[in-house]
RODRENDREN-701697 format. One record per atom (N, C-alpha, C): x, y, z; residue number from 1; atom name; residue in one letter. Coordinates in steps of 0.2 Angstrom, whole numbers. Example, Ala and Ser with C-alpha at 12.3 -4.5 7.8 and 13.67 -1.06 7.14 Angstrom:
2
NODE    px    py    pz   k  a r
NODE    66   -28    39   1  N A
NODE    62   -22    39   1 CA A
NODE    66   -16    39   1  C A
NODE    64   -11    35   2  N S
NODE    68    -5    36   2 CA S
NODE    64     0    39   2  C S
//
This chain:
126
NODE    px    py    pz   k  a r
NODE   -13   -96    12   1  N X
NODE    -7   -92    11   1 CA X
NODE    -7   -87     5   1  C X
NODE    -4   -81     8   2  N X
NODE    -5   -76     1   2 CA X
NODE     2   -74     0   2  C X
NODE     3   -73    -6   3  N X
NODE    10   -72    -8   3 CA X
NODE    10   -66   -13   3  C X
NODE    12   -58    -9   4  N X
NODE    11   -54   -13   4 CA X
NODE    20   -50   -16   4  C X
NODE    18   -48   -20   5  N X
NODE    24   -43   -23   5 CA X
NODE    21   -37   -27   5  C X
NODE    25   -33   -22   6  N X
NODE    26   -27   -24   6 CA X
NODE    29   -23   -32   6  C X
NODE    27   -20   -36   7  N X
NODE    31   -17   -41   7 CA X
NODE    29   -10   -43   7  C X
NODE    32    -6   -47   8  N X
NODE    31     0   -48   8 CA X
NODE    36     7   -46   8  C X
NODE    40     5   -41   9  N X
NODE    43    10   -35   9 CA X
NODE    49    12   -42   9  C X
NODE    52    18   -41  10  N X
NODE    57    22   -44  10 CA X
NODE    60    27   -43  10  C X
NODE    65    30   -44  11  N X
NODE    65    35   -43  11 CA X
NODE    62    44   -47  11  C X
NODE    61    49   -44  12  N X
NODE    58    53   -48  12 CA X
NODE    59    59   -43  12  C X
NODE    55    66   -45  13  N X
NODE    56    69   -46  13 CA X
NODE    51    73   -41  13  C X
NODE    53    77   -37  14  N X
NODE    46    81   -33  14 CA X
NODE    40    85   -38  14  C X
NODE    34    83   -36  15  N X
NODE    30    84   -39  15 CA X
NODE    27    78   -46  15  C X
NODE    30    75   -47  16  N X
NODE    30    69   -50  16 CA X
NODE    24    64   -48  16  C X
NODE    23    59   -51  17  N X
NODE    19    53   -50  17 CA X
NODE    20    46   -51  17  C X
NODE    19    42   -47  18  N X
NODE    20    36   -47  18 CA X
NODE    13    32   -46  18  C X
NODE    14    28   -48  19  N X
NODE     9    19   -46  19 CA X
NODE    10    12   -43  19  C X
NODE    10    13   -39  20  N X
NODE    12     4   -36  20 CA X
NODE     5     0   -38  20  C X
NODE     9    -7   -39  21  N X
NODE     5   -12   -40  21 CA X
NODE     7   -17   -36  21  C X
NODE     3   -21   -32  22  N X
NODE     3   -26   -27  22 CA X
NODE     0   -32   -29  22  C X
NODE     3   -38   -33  23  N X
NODE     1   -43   -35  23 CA X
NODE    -1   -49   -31  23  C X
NODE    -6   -52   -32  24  N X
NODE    -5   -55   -24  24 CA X
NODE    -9   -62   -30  24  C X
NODE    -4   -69   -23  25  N X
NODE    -7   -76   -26  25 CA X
NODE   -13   -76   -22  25  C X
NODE   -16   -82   -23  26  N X
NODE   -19   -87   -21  26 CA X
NODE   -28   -83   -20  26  C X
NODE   -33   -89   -18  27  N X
NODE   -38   -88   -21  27 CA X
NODE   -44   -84   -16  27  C X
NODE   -41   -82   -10  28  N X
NODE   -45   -78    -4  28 CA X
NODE   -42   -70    -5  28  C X
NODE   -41   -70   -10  29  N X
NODE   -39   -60    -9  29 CA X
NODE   -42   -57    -9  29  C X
NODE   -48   -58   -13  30  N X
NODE   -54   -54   -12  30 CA X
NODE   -58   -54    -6  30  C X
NODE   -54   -59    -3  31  N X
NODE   -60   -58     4  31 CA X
NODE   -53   -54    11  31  C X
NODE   -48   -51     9  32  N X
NODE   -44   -49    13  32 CA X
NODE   -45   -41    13  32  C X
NODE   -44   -36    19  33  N X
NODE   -42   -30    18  33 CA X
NODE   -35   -31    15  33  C X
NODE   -33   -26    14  34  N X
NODE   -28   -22    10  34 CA X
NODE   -24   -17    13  34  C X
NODE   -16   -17    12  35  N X
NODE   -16    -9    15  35 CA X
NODE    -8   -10    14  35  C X
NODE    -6    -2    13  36  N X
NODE     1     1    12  36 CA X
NODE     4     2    16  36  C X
NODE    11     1    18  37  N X
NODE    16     4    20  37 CA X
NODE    21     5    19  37  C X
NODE    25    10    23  38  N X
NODE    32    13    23  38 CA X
NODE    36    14    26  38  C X
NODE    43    11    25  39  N X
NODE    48    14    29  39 CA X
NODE    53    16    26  39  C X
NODE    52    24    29  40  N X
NODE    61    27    30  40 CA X
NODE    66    23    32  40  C X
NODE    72    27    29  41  N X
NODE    79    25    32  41 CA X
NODE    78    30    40  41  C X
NODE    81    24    45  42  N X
NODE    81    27    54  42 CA X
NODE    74    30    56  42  C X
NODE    68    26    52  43  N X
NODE    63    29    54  43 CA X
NODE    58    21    57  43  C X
NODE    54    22    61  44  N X
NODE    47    15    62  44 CA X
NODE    43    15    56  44  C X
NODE    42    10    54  45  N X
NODE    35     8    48  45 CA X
NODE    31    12    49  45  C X
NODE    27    16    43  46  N X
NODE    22    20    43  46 CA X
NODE    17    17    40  46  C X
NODE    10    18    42  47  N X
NODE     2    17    38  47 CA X
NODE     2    22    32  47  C X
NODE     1    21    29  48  N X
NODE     0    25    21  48 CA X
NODE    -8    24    21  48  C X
NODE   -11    18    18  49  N X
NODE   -16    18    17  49 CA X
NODE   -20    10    16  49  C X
NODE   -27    10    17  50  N X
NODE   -30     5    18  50 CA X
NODE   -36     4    14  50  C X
NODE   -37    -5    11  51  N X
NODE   -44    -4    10  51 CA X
NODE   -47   -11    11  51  C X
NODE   -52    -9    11  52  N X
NODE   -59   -15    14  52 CA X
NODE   -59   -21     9  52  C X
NODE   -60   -25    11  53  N X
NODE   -60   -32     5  53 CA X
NODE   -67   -31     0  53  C X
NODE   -72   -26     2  54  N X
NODE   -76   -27    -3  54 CA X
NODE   -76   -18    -6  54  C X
NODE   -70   -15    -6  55  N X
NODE   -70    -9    -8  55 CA X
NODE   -74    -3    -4  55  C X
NODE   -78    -3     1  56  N X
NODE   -83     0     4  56 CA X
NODE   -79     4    10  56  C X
NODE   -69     3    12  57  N X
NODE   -68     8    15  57 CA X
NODE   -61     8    11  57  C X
NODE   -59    15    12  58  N X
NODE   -52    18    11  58 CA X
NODE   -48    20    19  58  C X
NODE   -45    21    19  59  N X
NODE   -42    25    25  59 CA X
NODE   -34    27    21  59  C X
NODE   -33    34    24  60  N X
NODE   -27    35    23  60 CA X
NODE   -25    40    30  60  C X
NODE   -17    40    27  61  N X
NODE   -12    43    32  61 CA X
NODE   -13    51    30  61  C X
NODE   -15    55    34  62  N X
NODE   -15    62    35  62 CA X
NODE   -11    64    29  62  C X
NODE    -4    62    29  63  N X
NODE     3    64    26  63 CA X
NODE     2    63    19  63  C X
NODE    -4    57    16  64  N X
NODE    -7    57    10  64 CA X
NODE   -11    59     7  64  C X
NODE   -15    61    11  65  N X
NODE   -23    61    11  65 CA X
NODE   -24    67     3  65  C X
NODE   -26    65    -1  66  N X
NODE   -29    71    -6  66 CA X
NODE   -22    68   -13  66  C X
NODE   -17    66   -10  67  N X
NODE   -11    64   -15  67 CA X
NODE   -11    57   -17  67  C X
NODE   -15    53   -13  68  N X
NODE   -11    46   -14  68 CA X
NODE   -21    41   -14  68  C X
NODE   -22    37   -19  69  N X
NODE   -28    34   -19  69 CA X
NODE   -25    26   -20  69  C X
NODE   -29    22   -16  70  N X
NODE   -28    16   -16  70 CA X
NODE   -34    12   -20  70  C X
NODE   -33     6   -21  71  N X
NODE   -39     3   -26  71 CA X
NODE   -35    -4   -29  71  C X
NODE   -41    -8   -28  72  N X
NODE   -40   -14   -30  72 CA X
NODE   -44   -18   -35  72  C X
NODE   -41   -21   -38  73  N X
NODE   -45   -26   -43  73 CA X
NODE   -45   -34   -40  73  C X
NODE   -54   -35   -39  74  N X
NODE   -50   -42   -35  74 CA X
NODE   -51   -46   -41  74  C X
NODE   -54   -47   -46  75  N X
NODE   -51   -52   -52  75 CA X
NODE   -46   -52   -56  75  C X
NODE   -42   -46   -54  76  N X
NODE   -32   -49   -56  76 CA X
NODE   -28   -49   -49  76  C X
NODE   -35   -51   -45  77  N X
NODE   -29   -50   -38  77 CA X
NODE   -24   -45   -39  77  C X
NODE   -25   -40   -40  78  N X
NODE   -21   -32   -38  78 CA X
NODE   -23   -28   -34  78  C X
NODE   -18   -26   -29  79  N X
NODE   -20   -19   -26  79 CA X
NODE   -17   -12   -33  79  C X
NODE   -18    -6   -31  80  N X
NODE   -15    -1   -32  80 CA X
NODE   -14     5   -28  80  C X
NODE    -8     9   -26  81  N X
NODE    -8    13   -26  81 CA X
NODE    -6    19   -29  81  C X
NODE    -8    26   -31  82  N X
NODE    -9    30   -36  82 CA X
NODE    -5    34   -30  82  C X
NODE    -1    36   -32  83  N X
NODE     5    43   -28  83 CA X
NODE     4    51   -33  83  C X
NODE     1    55   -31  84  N X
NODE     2    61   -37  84 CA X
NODE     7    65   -30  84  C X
NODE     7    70   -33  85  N X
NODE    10    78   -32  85 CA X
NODE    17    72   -23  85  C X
NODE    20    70   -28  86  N X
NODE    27    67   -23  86 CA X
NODE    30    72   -23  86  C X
NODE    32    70   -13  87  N X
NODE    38    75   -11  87 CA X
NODE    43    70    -7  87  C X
NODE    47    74    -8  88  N X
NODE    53    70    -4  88 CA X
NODE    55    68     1  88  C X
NODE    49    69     6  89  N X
NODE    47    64    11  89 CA X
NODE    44    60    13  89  C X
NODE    42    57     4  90  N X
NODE    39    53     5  90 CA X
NODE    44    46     2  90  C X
NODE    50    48     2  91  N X
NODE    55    42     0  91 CA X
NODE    54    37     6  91  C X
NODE    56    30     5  92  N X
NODE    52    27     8  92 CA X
NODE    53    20     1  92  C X
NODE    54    14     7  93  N X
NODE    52     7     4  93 CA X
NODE    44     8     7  93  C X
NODE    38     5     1  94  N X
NODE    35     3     1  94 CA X
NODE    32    -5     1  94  C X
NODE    28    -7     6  95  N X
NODE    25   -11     7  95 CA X
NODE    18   -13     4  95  C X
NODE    18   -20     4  96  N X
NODE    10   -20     3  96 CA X
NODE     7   -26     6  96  C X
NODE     2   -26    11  97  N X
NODE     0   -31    16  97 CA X
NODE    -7   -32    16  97  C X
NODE   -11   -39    17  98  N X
NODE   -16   -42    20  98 CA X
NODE   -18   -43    26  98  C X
NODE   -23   -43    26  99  N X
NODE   -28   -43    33  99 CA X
NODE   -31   -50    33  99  C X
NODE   -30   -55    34 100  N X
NODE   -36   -60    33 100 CA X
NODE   -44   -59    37 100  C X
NODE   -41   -55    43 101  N X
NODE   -49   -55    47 101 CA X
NODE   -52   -49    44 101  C X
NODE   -56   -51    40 102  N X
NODE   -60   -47    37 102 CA X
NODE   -69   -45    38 102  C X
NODE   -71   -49    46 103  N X
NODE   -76   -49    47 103 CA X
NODE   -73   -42    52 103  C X
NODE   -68   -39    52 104  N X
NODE   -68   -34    57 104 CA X
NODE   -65   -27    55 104  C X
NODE   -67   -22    56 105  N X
NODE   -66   -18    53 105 CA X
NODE   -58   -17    48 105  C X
NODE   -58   -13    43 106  N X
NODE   -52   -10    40 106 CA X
NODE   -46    -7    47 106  C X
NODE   -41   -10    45 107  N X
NODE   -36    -5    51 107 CA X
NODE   -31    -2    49 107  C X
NODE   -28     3    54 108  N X
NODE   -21     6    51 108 CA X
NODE   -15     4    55 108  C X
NODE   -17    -2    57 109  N X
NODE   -12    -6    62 109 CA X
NODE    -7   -12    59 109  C X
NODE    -2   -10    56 110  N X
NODE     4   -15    53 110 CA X
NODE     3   -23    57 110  C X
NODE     2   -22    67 111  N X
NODE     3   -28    71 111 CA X
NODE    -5   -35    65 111  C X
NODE   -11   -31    63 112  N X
NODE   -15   -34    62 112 CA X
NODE   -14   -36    56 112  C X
NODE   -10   -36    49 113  N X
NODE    -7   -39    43 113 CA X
NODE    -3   -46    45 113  C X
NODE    -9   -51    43 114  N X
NODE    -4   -57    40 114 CA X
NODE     2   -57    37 114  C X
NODE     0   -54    31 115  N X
NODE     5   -57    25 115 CA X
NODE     9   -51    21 115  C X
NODE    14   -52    20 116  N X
NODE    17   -43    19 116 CA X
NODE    22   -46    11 116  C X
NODE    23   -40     8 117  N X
NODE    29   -38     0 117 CA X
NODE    34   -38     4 117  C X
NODE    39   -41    -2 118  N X
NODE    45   -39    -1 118 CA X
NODE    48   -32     1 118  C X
NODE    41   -29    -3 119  N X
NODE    44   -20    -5 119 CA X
NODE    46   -17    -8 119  C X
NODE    47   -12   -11 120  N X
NODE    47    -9   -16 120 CA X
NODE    49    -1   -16 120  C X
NODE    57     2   -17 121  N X
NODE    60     8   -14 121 CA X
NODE    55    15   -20 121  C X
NODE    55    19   -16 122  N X
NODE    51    25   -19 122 CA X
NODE    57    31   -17 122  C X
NODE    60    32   -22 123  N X
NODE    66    39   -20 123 CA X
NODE    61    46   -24 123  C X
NODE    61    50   -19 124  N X
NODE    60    56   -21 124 CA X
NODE    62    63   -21 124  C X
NODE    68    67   -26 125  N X
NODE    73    69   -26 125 CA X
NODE    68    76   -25 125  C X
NODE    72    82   -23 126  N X
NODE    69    88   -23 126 CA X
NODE    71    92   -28 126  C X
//
């Protein structure tokens, strides 16, 4: 069992930057992928970004790609996500979820996370 929380979210300004941190218990997290997500208000969860349990894949969403780097520390069990040049369509609660099968590739598939954050609102004003 992994018990992650999310922190960092706020509100800001277009063009602006943020950091999410993704705290997670327990003593297998370094052996989990990792990965972000988001939902709009009247929108379906979106893939933000992913990574491999031994650091060796990233993946990100199109809609991020060049703005947003994910990384993790697995000796404070933390993920991070690094959000630069924010726009307003990127408002959105933000998640942060584990993959326990790790013998299989990284994915951008919400169905394959175990264990999911509470989540954490990201307002981005224009």
């Amino acid at each position: 069992q992994v018990l992650l929380v999310e922190s960092g979210g706020g509100l800001v300004q277009a063009g602006d930057s943020l950091r999410l941190s993704c705290a997670a218990s327990g003593r297998t997290f370094s052996t989990y992928h990792l990965g972000w997500f988001r939902r709009a208000p009247g929108k379906e969860p979106e893939f933000v970004a992913a990574i491999s349990w031994n650091n060796s894949t990233r993946l990100y969403a199109d809609s991020v790609k060049g703005r947003f780097t994910i990384s993790r520390d697995n000796a404070q069990n933390t993920m991070f996500l690094q959000m630069l040049s924010l726009k307003p369509e990127d408002t959105a609660v933000y998640y942060c979820a584990a993959d326990r099968r790790s013998a299989y590739s990284t994915t951008t598939s919400a169905a394959r996370y175990d264990y999911w954050g509470q989540g954490t609102q990201v307002t981005v004003s224009s």
